[in-house]
C-alpha positions as CSV (number, residue, x, y, z in Angstrom):
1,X,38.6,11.7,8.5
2,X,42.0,13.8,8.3
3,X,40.7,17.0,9.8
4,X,40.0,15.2,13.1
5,X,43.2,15.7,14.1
6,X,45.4,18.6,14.7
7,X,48.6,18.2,13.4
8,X,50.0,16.2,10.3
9,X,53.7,14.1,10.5
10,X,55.9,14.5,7.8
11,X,59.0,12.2,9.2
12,X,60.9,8.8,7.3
13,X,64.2,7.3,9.0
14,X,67.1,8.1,7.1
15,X,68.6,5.6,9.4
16,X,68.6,3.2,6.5
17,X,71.5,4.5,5.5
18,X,71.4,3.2,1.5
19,X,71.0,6.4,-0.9
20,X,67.5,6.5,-1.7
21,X,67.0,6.9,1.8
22,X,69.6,9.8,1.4
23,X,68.3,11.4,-1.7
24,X,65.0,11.1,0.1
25,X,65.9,13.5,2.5
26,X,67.8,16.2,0.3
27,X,64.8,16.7,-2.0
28,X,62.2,14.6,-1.8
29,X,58.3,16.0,-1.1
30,X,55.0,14.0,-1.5
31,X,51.8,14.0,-1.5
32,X,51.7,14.1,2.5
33,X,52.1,18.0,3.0
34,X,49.8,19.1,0.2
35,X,47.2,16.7,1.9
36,X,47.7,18.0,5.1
37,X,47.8,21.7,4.3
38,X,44.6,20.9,2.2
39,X,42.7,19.4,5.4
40,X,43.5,22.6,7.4
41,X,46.2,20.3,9.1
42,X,49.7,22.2,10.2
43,X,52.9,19.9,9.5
44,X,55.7,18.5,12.2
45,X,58.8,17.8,10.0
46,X,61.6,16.1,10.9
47,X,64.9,18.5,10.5
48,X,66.4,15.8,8.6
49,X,64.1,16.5,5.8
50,X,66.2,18.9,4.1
51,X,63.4,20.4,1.5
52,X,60.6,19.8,3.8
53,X,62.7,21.5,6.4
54,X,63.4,24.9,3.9
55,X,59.7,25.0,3.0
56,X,57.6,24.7,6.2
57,X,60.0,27.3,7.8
58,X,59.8,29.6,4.6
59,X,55.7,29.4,5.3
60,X,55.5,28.8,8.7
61,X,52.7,26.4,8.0
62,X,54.1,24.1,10.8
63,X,57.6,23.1,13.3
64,X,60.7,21.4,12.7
65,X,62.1,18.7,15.2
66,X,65.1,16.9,15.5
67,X,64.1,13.2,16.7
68,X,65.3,14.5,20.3
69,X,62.6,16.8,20.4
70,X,60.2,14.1,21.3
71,X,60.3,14.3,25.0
72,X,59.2,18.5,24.6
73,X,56.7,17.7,21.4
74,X,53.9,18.3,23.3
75,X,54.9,21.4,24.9
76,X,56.0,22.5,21.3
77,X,52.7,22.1,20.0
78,X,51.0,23.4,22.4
79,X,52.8,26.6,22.0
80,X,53.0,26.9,17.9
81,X,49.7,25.5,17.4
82,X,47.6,29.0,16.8
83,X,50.3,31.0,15.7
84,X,51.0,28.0,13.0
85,X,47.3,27.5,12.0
86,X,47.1,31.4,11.4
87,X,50.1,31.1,8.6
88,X,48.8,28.0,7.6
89,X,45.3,30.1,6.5
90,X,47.6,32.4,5.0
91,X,50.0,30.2,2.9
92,X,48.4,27.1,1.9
93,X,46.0,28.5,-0.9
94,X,49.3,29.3,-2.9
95,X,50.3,24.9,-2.3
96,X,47.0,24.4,-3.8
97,X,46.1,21.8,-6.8
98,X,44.0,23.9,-8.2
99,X,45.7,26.9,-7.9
100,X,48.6,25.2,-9.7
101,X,47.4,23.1,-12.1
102,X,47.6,24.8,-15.2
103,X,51.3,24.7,-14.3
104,X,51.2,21.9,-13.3
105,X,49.6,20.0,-17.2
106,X,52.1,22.1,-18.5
107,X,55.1,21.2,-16.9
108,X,53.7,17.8,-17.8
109,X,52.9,18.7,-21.8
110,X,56.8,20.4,-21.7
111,X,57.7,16.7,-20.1
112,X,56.3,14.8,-23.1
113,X,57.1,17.0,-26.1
114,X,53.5,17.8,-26.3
């Protein structure tokens, strides 16, 4: 269903203002962007996303907006789309689960004392 699209959205509003919402966007990275790299998909960020920000530019497996950037999205896609997907092919096999698992159960095993 995912790879019917052509771009994924990795955006919260920090206008919540409490600091979850904060720490959120310092650090915070889920699920979302390994899906979406996964599917093939290329990620808009929001610039707000201080981690998510660091590593999509660092890859170039998608942009970086500011919420202002909304009236010139489209344009902005339009432009980055094949340059992006081409990084994308190139980066996401390292963002991989199975190309990081055994670090992954081990980091975990380290966690528990195992």
């Amino acid at each position: 269903e995912i790879t019917k699209y052509h771009w994924g959205l990795w955006w919260h509003d920090p206008a919540g203002g409490d600091r979850d919402s904060e720490y959120k966007s310092k650090v915070a990275i889920g699920n979302k962007l390994f899906t979406y790299l996964e599917s093939g998909l290329p990620v808009i960020v929001g610039r707000h996303l201080e981690y998510g920000k660091e590593i999509t530019e660092a890859n170039g497996f998608g942009i970086v907006i500011e919420k202002e950037d909304i009236n010139t999205l489209r344009e902005k896609l339009e432009n980055n789309y094949v340059s992006t997907m081409e990084q994308l092919l190139v980066t996401r096999d390292k963002f991989r689960l199975s190309a990081n698992a055994d670090s992954l159960l081990g980091f975990y095993n380290k966690v528990i004392g195992n």
